[in-house]
C-alpha positions as CSV (number, residue, x, y, z in Angstrom):
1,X,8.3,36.8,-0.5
2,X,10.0,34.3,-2.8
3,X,9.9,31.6,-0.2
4,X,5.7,31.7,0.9
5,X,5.6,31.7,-2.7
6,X,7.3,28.4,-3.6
7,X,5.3,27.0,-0.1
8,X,2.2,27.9,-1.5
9,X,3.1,26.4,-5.1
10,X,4.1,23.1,-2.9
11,X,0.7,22.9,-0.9
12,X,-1.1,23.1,-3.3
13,X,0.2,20.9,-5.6
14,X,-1.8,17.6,-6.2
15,X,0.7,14.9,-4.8
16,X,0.3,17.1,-1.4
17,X,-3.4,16.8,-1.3
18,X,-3.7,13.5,-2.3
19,X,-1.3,12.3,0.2
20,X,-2.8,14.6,2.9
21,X,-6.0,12.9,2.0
22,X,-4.6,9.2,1.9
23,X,-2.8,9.9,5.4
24,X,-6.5,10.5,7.4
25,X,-8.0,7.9,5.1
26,X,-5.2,5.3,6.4
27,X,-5.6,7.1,10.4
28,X,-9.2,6.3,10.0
29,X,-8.5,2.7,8.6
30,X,-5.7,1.8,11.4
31,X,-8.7,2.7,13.8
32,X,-10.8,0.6,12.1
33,X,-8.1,-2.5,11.9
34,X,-7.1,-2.1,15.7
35,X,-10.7,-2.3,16.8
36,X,-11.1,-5.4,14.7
37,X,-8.1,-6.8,15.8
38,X,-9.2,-6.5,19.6
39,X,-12.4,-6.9,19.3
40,X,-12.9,-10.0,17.0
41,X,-9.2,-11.6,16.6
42,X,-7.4,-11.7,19.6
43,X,-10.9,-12.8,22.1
44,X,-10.9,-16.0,20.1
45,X,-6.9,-16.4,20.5
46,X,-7.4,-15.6,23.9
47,X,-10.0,-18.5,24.2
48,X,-7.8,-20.9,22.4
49,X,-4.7,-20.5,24.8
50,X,-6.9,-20.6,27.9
51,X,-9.1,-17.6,28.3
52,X,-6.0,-14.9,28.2
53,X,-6.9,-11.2,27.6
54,X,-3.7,-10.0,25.8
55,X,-4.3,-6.8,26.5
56,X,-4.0,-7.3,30.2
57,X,-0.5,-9.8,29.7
58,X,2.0,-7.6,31.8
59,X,5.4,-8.1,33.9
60,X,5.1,-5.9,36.8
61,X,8.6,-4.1,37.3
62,X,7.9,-2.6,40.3
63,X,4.8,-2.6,42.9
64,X,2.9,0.3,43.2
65,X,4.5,2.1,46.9
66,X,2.3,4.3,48.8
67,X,0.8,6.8,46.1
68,X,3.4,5.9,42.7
69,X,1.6,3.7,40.3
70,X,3.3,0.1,39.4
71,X,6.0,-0.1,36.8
72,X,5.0,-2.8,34.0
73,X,6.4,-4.0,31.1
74,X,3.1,-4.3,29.1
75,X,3.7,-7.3,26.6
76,X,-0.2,-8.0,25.4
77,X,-0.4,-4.5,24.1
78,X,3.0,-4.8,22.0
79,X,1.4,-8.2,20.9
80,X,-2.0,-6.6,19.6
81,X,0.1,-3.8,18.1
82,X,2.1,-6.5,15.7
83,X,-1.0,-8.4,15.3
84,X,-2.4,-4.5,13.8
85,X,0.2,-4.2,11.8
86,X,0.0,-7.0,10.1
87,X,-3.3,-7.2,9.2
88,X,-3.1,-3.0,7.8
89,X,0.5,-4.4,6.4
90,X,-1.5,-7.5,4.0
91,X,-4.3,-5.2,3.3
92,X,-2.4,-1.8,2.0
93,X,-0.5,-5.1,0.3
94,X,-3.8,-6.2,-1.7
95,X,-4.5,-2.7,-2.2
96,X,-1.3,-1.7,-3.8
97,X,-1.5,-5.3,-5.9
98,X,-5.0,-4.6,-6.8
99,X,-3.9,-1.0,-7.9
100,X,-0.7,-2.0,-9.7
101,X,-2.3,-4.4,-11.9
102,X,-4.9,-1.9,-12.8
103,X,-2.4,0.3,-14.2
104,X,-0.5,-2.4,-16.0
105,X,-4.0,-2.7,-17.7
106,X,-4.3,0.4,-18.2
107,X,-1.1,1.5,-19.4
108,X,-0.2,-1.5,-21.8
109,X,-0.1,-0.1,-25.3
110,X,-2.2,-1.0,-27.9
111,X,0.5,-2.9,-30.8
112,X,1.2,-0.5,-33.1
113,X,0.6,-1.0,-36.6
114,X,3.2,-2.1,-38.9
115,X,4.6,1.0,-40.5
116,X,4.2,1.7,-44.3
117,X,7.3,0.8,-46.2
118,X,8.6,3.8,-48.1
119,X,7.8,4.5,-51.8
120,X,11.8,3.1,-52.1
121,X,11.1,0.2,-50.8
122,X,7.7,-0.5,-52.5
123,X,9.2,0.7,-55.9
124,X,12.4,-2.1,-54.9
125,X,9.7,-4.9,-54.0
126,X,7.8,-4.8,-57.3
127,X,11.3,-5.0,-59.3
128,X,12.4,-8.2,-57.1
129,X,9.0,-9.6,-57.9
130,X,9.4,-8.7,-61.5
131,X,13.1,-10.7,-61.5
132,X,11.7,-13.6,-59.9
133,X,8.7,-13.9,-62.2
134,X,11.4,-13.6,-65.3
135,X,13.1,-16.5,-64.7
């Protein structure tokens, strides 16, 4: 029983539901960045180098025989993957920036006020002060 216990102290822990949370947040977002990657970033590329579709950019290993399929080494789609991950790379980047210098804001401490000197020292100030005016 000791060990469904500890499990259900971990899940339900708050780092575990907030990462949970951030994992379909950042499936959702990868969706999101490869459909604006091959959709609006690589069809102007593709214009720009003479009308390629990357997507299509394969080396055929092998030709299709009778009733196997063709072996390819598909290149385009390892080239809109990088492109992907770079654009989620720079923007979890700015994110984590953004979110960083928020909590340097956040946490910087006001300055602390100067402490009261002790009745010693206050007692030891006035007698300098005394001495000085003496002379």
């Amino acid at each position: 029983m000791g060990i469904l216990q500890e499990f259900k102290e971990f899940a339900i822990k708050g780092n575990v539901i907030d990462m949970s949370v951030g994992i379909v947040i950042g499936a959702a977002f990868g969706k999101i960045v490869s459909s604006f990657v091959a959709d609006v970033i690589m069809p102007p590329i593709g214009v720009l180098i003479g009308g390629v579709d990357f997507s299509n950019l394969a080396i055929t290993l092998k030709e299709a025989v009778d009733k196997s399929p063709a072996v390819t080494l598909n290149y385009g789609h390892f080239i809109q993957s990088t492109v992907d991950f770079t654009i989620i790379a720079a923007a979890i980047f700015v994110v984590v920036k953004l979110i960083n210098k928020l909590k340097k804001n956040e946490d910087a401490p006001a300055p602390a006020a100067a402490p009261e000197p002790s009745p010693e020292v206050v007692l030891l100030t006035e007698i300098r002060d005394l001495l000085k005016s003496a002379k």
